[in-house]
C-alpha positions in Angstrom: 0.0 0.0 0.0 1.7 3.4 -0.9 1.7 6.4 1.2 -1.1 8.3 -0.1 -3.4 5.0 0.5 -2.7 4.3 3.8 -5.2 5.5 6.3 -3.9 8.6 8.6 -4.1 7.7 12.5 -5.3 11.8 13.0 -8.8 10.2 11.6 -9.6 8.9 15.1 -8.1 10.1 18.6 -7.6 6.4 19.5 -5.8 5.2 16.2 -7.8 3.4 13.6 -7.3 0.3 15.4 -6.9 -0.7 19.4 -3.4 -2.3 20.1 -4.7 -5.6 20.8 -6.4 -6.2 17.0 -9.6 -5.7 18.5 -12.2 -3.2 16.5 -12.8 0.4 18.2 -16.0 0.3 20.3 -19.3 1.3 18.1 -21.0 4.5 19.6 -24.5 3.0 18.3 -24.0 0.7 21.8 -23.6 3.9 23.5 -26.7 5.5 21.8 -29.4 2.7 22.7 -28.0 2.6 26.3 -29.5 -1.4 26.7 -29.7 -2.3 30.3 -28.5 -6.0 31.3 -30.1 -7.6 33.9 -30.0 -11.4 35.3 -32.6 -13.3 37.1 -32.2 -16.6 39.1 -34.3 -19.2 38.6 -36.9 -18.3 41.1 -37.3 -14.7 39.4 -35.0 -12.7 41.8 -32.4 -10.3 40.5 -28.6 -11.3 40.6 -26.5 -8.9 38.3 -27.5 -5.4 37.6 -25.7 -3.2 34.8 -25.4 0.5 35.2 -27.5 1.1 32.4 -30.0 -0.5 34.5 -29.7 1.8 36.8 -29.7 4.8 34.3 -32.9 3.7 32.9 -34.9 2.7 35.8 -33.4 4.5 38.9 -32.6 1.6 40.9 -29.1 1.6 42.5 -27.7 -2.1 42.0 -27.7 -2.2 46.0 -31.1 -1.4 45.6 -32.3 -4.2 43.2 -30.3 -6.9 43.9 -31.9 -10.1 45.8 -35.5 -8.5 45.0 -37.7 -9.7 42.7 -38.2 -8.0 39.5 -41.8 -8.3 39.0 -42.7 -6.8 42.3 -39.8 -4.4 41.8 -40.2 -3.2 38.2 -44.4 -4.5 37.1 -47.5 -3.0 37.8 -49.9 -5.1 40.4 -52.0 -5.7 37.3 -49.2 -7.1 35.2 -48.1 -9.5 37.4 -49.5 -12.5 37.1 -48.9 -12.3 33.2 -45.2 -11.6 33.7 -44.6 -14.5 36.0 -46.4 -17.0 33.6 -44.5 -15.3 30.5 -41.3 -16.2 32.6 -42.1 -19.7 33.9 -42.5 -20.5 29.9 -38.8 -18.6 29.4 -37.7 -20.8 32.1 -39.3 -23.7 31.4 -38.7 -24.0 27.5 -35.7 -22.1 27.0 -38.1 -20.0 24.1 -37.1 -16.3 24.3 -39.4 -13.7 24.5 -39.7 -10.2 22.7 -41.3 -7.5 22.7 -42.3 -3.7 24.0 -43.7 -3.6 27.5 -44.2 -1.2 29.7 -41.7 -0.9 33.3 -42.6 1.0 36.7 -39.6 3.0 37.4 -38.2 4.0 40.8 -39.7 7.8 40.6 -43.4 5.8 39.7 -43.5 6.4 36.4 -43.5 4.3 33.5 -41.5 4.0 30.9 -42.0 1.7 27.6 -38.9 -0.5 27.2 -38.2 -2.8 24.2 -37.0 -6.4 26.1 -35.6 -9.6 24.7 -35.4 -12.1 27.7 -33.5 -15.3 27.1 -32.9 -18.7 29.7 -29.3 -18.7 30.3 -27.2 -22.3 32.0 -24.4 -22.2 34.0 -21.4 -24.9 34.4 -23.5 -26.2 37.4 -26.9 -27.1 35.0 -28.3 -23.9 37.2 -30.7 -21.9 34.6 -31.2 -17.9 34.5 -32.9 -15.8 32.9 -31.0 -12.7 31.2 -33.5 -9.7 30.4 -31.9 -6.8 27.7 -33.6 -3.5 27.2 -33.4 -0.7 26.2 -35.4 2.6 25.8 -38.5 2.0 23.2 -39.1 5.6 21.6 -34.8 5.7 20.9 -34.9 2.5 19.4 -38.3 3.5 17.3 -36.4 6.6 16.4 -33.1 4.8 15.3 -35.4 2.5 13.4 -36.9 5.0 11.2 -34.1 6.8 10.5 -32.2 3.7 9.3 -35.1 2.7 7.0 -35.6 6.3 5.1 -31.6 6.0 5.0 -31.9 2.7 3.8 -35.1 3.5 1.0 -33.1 6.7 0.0 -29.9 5.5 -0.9 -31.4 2.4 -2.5 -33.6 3.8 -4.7 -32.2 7.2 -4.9 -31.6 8.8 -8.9 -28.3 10.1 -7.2 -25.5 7.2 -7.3 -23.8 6.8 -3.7 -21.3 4.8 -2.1 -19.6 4.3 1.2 -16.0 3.8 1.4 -13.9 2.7 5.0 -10.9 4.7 5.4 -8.8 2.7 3.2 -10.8 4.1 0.6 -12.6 0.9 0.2 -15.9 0.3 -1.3 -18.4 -1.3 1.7 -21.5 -0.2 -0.1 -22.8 0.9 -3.7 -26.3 1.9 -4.4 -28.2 0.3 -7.4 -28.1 3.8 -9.4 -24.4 3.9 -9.1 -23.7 0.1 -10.1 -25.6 1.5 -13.3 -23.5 4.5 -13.5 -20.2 2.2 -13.5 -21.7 -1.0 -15.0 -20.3 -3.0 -12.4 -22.3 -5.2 -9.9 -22.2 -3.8 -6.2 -21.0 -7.1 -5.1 -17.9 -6.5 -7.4 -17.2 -3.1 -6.1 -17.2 -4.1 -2.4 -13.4 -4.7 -0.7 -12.1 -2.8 -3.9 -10.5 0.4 -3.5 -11.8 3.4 -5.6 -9.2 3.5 -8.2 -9.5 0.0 -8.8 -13.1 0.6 -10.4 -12.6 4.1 -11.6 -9.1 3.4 -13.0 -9.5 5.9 -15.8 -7.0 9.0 -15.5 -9.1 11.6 -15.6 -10.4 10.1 -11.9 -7.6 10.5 -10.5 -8.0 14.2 -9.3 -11.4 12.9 -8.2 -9.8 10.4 -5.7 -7.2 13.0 -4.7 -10.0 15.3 -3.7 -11.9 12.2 -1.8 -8.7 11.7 0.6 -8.7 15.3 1.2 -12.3 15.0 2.6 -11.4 12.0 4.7 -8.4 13.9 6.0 -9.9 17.4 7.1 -13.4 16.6 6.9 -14.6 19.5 4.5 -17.5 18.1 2.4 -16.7 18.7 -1.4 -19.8 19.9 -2.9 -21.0 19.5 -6.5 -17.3 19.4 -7.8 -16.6 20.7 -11.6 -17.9 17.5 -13.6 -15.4 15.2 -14.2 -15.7 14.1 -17.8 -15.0 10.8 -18.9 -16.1 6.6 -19.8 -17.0 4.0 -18.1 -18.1 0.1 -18.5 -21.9 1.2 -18.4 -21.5 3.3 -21.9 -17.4 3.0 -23.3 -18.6 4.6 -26.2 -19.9 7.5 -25.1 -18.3 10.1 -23.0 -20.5 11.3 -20.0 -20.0 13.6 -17.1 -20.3 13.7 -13.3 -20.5 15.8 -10.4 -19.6 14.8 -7.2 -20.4 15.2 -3.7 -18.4 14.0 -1.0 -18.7 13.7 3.1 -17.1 12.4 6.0 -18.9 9.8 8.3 -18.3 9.9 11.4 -20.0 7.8 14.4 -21.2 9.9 17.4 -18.0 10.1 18.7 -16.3 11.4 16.5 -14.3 8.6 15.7 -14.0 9.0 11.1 -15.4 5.4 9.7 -15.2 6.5 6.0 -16.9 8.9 3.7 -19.8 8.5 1.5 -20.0 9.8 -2.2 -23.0 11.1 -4.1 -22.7 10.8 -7.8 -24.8 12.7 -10.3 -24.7 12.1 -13.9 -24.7 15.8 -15.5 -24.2 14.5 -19.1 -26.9 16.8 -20.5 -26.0 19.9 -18.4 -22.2 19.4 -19.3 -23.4 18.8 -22.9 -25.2 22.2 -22.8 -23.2 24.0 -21.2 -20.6 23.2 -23.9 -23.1 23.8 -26.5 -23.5 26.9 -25.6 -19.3 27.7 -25.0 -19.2 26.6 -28.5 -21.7 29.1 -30.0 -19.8 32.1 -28.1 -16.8 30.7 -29.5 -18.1 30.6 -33.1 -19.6 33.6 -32.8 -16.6 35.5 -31.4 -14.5 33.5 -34.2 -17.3 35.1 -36.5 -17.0 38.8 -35.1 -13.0 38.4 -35.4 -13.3 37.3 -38.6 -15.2 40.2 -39.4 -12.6 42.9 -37.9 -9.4 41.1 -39.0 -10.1 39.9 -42.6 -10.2 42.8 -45.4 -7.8 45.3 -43.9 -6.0 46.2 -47.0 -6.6 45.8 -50.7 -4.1 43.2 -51.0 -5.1 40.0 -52.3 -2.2 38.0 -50.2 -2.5 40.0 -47.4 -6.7 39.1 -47.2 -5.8 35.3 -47.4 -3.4 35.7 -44.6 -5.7 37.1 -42.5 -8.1 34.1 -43.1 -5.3 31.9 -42.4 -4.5 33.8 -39.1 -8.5 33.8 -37.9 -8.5 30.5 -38.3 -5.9 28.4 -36.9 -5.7 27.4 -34.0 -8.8 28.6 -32.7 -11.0 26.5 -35.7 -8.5 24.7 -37.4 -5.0 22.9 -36.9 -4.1 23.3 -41.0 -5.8 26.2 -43.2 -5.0 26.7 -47.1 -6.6 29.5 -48.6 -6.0 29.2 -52.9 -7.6 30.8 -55.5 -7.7 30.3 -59.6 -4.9 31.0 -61.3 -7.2 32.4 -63.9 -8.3 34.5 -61.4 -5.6 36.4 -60.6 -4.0 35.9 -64.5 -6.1 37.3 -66.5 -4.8 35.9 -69.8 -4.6 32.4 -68.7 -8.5 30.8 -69.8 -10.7 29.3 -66.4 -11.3 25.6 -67.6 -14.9 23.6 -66.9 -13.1 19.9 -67.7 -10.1 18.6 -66.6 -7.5 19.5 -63.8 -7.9 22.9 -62.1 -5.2 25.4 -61.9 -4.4 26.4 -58.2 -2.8 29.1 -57.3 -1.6 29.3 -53.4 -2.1 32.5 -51.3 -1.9 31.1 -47.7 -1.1 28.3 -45.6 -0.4 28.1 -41.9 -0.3 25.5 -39.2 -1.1 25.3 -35.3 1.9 23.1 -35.1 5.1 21.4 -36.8 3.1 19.0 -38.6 4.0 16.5 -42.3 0.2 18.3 -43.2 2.2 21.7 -43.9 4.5 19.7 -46.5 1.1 18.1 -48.1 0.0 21.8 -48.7 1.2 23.9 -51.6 3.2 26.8 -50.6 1.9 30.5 -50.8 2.8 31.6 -54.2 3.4 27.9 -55.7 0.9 26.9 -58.7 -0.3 23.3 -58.1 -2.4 21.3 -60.8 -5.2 19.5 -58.6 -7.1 16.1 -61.0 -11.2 16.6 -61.9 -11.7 14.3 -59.0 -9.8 16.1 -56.1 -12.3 17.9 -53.6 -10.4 21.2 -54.3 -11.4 21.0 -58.1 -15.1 19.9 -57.4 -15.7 22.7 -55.1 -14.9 25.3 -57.1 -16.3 23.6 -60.2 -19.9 22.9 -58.3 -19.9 26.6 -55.8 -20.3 23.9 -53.1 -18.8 23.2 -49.6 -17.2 19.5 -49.2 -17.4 18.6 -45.2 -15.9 15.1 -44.4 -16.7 14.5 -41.1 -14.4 11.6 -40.2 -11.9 10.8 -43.1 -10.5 7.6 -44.1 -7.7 6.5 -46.9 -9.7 7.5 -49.7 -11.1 10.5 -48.5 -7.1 11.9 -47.3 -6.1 10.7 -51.4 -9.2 12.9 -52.6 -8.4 15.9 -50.4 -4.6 15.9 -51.3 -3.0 17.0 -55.2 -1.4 13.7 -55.4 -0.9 10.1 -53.1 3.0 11.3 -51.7 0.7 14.6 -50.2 -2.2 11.8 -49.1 0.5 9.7 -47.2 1.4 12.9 -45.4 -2.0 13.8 -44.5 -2.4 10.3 -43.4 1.0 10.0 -41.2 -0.4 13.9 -39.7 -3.4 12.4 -38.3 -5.9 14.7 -40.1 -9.0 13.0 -39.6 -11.7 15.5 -40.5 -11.7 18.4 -43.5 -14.2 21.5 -44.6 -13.7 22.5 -48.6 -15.8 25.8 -48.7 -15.6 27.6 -51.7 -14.9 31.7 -52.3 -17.2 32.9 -53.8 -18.3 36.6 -55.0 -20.3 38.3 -56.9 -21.5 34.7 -58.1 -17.9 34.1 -59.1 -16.0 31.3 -57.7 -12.6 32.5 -57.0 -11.1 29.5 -55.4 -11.4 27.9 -51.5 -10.6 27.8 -48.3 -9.2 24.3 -47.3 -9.9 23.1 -43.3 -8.3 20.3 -41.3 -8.3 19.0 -37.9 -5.5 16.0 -36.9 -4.4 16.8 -33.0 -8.1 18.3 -32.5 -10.2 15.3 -32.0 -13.4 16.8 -32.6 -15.0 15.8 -36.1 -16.2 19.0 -38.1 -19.7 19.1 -38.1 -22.9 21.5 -39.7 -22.5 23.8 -37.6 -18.6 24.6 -38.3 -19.3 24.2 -41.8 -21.8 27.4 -41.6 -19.0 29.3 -39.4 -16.4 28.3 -42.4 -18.7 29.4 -45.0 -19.4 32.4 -43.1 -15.4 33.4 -43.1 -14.9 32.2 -46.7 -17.8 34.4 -48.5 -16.3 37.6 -46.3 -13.0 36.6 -47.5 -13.9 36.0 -50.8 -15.6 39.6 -51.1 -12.4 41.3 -49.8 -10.5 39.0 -51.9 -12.1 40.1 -55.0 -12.2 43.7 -54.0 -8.0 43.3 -54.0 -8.4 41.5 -57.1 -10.5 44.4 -58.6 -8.1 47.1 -57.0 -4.9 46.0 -58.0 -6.3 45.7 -61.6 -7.4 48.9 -62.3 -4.7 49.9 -60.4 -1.9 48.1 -62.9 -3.9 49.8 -65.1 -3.3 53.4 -64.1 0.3 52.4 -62.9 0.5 51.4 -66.7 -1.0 54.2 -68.5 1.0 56.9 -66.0 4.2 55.3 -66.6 3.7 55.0 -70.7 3.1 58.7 -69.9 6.6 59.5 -68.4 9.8 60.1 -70.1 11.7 56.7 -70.1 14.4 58.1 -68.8 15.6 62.5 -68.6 17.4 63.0 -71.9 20.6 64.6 -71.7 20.5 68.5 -72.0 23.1 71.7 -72.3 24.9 72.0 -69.4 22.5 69.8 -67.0 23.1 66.3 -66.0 19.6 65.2 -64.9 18.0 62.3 -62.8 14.8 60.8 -61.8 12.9 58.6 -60.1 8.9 57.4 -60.1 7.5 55.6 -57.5 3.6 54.4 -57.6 2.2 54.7 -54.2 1.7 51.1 -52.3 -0.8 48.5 -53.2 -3.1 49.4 -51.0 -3.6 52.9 -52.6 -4.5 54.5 -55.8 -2.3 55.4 -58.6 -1.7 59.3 -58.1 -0.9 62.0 -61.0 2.1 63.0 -59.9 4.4 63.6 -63.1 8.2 65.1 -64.1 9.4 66.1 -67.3 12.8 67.6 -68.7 12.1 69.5 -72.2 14.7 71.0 -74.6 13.9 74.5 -75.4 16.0 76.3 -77.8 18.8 78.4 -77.3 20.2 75.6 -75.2 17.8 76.1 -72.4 16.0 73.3 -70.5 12.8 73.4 -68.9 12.3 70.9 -65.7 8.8 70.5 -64.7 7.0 68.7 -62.1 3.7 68.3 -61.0 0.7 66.3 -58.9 -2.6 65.9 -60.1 -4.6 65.9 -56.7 -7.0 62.5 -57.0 -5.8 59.0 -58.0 -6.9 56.2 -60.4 -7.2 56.2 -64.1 -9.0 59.5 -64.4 -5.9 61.3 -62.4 -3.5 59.5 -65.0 -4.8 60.7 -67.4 -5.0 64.1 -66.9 -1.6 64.1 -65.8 -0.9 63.0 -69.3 -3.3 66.1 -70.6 -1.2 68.2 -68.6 2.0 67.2 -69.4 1.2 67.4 -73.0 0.1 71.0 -72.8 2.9 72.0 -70.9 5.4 70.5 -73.5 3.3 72.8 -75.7 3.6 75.9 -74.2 7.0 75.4 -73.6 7.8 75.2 -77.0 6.1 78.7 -77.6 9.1 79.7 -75.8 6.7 81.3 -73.2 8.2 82.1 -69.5 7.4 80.2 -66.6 4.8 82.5 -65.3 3.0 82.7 -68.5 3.3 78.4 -69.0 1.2 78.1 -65.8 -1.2 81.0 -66.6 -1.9 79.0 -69.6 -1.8 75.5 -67.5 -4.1 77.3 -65.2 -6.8 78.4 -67.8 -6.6 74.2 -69.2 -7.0 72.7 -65.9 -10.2 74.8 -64.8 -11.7 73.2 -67.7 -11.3 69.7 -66.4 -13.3 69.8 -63.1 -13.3 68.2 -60.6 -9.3 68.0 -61.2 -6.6 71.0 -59.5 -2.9 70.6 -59.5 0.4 71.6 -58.1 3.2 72.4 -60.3 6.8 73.9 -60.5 8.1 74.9 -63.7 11.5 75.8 -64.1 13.9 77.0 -67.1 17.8 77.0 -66.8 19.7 78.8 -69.6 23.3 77.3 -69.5 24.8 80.6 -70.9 24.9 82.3 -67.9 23.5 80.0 -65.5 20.4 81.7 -64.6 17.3 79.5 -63.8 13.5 81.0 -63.6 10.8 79.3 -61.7 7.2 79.9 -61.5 5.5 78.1 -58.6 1.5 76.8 -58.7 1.1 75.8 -55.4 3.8 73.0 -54.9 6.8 72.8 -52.5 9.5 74.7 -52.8 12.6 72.9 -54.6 15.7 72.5 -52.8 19.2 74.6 -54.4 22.4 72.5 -53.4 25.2 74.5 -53.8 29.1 73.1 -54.1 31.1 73.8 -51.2 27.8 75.3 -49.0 24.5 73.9 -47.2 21.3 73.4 -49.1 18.3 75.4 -48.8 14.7 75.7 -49.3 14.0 78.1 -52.1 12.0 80.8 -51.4 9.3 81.0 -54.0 6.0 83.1 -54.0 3.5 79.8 -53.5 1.4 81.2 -56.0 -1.9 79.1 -56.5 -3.0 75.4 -57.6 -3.4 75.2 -61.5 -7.2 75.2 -61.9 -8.2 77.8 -59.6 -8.6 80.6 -62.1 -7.7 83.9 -62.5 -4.7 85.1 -60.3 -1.5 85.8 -61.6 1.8 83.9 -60.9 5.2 85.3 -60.4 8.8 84.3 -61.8 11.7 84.1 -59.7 15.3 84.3 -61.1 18.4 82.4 -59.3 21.7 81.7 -60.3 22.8 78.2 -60.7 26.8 77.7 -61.1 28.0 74.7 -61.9 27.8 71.5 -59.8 25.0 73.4 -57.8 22.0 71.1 -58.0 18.7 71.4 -58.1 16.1 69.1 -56.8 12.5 69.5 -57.7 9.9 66.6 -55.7 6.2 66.1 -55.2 4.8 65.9 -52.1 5.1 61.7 -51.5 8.2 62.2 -50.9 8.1 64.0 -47.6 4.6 64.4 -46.4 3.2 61.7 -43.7 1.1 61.4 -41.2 2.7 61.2 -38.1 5.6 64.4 -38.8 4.9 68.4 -39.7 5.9 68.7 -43.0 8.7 71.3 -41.6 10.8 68.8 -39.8 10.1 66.6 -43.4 11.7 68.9 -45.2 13.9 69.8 -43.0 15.3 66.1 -43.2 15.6 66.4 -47.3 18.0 69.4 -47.2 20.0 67.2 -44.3 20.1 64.5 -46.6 21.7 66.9 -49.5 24.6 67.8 -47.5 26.4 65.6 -49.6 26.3 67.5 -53.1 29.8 65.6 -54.9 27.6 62.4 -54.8 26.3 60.7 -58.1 22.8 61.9 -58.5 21.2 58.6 -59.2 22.6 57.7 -55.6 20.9 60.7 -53.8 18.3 59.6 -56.1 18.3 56.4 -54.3 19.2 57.5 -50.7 16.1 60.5 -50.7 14.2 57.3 -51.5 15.4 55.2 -49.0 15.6 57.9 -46.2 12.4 59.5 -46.7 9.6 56.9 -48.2 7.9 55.2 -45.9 7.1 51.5 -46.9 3.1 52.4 -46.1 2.9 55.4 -47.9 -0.1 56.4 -49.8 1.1 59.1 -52.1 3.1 58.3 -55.2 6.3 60.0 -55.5 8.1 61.8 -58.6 11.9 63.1 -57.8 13.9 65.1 -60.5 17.9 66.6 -59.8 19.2 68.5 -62.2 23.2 69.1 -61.6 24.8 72.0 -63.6 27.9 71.9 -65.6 30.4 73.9 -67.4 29.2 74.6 -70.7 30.8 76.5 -73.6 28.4 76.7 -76.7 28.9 74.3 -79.8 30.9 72.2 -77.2 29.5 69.2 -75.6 29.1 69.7 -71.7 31.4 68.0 -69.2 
């Protein structure tokens, strides 16, 4: 017997046993007090106990040598109690029964009596009378039957265990409970019936009522199988008390068992409706947070595992997202994969198809027939063929079978009654089986997927689109001027955003001059691009009017404030390499920055003048001197502007980031870039430097 099973001698003052092997003294003795008392043959009383005494008054000098019919009868009873004990005497038959006894105050008390003959070693007969008080015994009686009716035919299963955790009695409910007979659980310890695991916290907490003698009442349900129903998990809750006998001495505790299957069962009904419903209002705040295709699926991937899932795969169409490839009705389906992601290391990751791989799944894979049908596939408990059905090909299906992935959900996406490909489900460590209901909550996630999904897909189109059209619009690269070397940079704002109209342009004007323009069409999309390109035209137009700044915008102005809703910003500039002078006229748009050789940069400072579309108000020309391998750097307002910093300390940063004016301008190209565009920017960004040189006319600059 180990440690913990051993009975503690603290249980009972007196040890759980006497020294000399004998059992501890029962206090129901003590409770029905029964008086001994022995008669001779001729009726006279011998031996007197002290319970006699305690029930009838009589000291033992008192009673003994007088005759207990005229001591303890009534006059009238007399005659009937001598007969009754001749018979005792005579035949040896004992006599039973309630009867009433004169005590020594006078009054009468009803005793319950058992008188039997008695023989000595001399063939002398007596007659030994027990007793003891009726109403007690009547009491003890009645409380031992309701005890006895209750536990036996009680809904509530209970047993008794000693103090070595024995059983000494089961009930008929609880023999149902465990589906063992009561005669098989008695002399057994606990354990050895409820050997499961999960009972072992349950017999724990049993000791530790036997030990302190705090009842445990209606314990957490302990969940689990038993002979009765192996098949089925049920669960329990369990009471537990100490038994004690009236003095105090511990003879075991008694356990009440209540089968709380359907409670437990609701109860996790309903845990799993919150949880669905909060995986529901997740899914609803998480997926569709940009207007990015990859970055949707990922989202759907992350709201899923672990809390639905242990293996997600989210994969579209590759005709979906390529728009010359053809979608195909017959025949293998063309899979393209966005997401994958796992609740653990696990061989089902290596049976899925990487984000970004294209994977050919056969006309009879689930993948392909979900798509091909706009139906969800649920496979509640999956065997061999289902895994070879749900994998691309039978190396994948052996991994998904040495994974343990026992149940899957194939729900398509679907929008704008357009199948765009599906979400893939799995579940190998989980044990539970998808069922109905989690096949409503994937379907739920997949068709707001799907939607944002689309959306991306819709985006980024017309937003290749614009990208397209605004870069066809954009010198390929600055051609080389008189007395300039010039460099540039365009950079689209981020997926998530809208082409912009921002624009640049270097133009040869004659005389050897050079115009440098850039601009910003305020808007985005295809509409912006193209009036970018409008504008850009007619300022290549103008310029070759040889018209001067001031008079290029006037005219820009009067053109833009006939394509409403649109304004712009631009800064048009003209250097004359002859004598270095540059003239700028300024429509609203920041200032350009003048690097000088050997000195700091600075922020010109232009009259602002007004954004072209306004109408009607004049700009002004500004004349600066440019020597050579001074630099100017002309920049829309992607470049610098964000939300989180004044545009001040922005620009600020680009003159810091000039102080270097011997460097290679498609290197501070590069480092303005680097330095100053944010990776989440949603402005798009044009950047032109334009570096003087010596010039001497009808020779080549250097």
């Amino acid at each position: 017997m180990s440690e913990a099973e051993m009975p503690s001698a603290d249980l009972d003052p007196m040890g759980p046993r006497l020294q000399d092997g004998l059992s501890a003294p029962s206090g129901l003795m003590d409770l029905l007090a029964v008086a001994a008392v022995l008669l001779d043959a001729d009726g006279r009383i011998v031996l007197w106990s002290p319970q006699a005494e305690a029930m009838f008054g009589y000291t033992a000098h008192e009673a003994l040598g007088q005759g207990a019919a005229r001591l303890l009868v009534d006059e009238g009873h007399i005659d009937w109690v001598t007969k009754t004990f001749a018979e005792v005497m005579e035949t040896g038959r004992s006599w039973a029964g309630t009867y009433p006894i004169r005590c020594k105050d006078g009054s009468t008390r009803t005793v319950e009596l058992r008188n039997m003959r008695l023989q000595d070693d001399r063939g002398d007969f007596y007659a030994l009378g027990l007793g003891t008080d009726s109403p007690t015994l009547r009491t003890l009686e009645r409380n031992v039957a309701l005890s006895t009716r209750l536990i036996s035919q009680s809904p509530i299963g209970v047993a008794i265990f000693d103090t070595d955790l024995r059983y000494v009695a089961v009930n008929p409910t609880l023999e149902r409970i465990h589906g063992i007979p009561a005669t098989d659980h008695l002399g057994r310890r606990y354990r050895e019936i409820m050997s499961a695991a999960e009972f072992e916290e349950a017999e724990t907490a049993i000791r530790q009522v036997l030990r302190n003698g705090t009842p445990l009442v209606d314990r957490s349900p302990i969940v689990g199988r038993t002979q009765a129903d192996p098949d089925h998990k049920h669960a329990w809750s369990i009471s537990v008390y100490r038994l004690e006998d009236t003095q105090g001495r511990v003879l075991g505790v008694a356990e009440l068992v209540v089968d709380v299957t359907d409670r437990y069962q609701s109860a996790m009904e309903a845990s799993e409706t919150r949880r669905r419903l909060a995986l529901i209002a997740d899914g609803s705040a998480r997926i569709g947070t940009t207007l990015e295709v990859e970055q949707t699926a990922r989202e759907l991937a992350e709201v899923t595992v672990p809390e639905f899932a242990d293996v997600v795969t989210v994969d579209v169409l590759d005709s979906v997202l390529d728009e010359h490839r053809p979608a195909t009705r017959v025949g293998p389906a063309l899979f393209r994969a966005l997401a994958v992601k796992a609740a653990y290391p696990t061989e089902a990751l290596q049976a899925a198809d990487a984000a970004g791989q294209i994977a050919t799944y056969d006309a009879d894979r689930l993948a392909t027939r979900c798509v091909r049908t706009g139906r969800p596939m649920l496979i509640r408990h999956a065997d061999g063929n289902d895994l070879t059905h749900i994998a691309r090909d039978e190396h994948a299906a052996t991994l998904l079978a040495r994974a343990g992935v026992h149940s899957y959900i194939a729900v398509p996406l679907s929008a704008r009654g357009a199948v765009l490909g599906f979400l893939g489900l799995t579940r190998a460590r989980d044990p539970r089986p998808f069922d109905e209901d989690d096949l409503a909550i994937a379907t739920e996630l997949a068709s707001r997927a799907a939607v944002c999904i689309d959306n991306a897909r819709t985006h980024q189109s017309m937003r290749n689109a614009a990208e397209t059209l605004q870069r066809s619009l954009l010198p390929d690269h600055p051609p080389e001027q008189p007395g300039l070397q010039v460099a540039s940079r365009y950079l689209p704002a981020q997926a998530a955003y809208e082409i912009g109209g921002d624009w640049y342009d270097v133009l040869p004007l004659g005389g050897d001059k050079t115009a440098l323009v850039v601009g910003d069409v305020m808007g985005s999309g295809i509409d912006a691009a193209a009036t970018m390109g409008r504008l850009r035209t007619a300022t290549a137009a103008f310029a070759g009017l040889d018209l001067g700044p001031a008079r290029v915008l006037e005219q820009l102005d009067a053109i833009t404030s006939g394509l409403d809703p649109y304004i712009a910003t631009c800064l048009y500039a003209v250097y004359d390499p002859h004598d270095g002078t540059c003239h700028m006229a300024n429509a609203g748009h920041l200032p350009p920055v003048l690097v000088h050789s050997g000195s700091h940069p600075e922020l010109l400072d232009l009259p602002t003048g007004t954004p072209l579309g306004i109408g009607g108000i004049p700009f002004d020309t500004t004349t600066i001197h440019i020597a050579p391998g001074d630099q100017l750097v002309l920049y829309t307002d992607g470049l610098v502007e964000t939300r989180h910093h004044p545009i001040d300390e922005r620009l600020n940063t680009l003159v810091r980031l000039l102080e270097a004016p011997d460097s290679p301008l498609e290197e501070t190209c590069d480092r303005l870039l680097h330095e100053l565009r944010h990776p989440d920017n949603h402005d798009d960004v044009a950047l032109l430097i334009a570096r003087a040189r010596t010039f001497t006319p009808g020779r080549k600059a250097v």
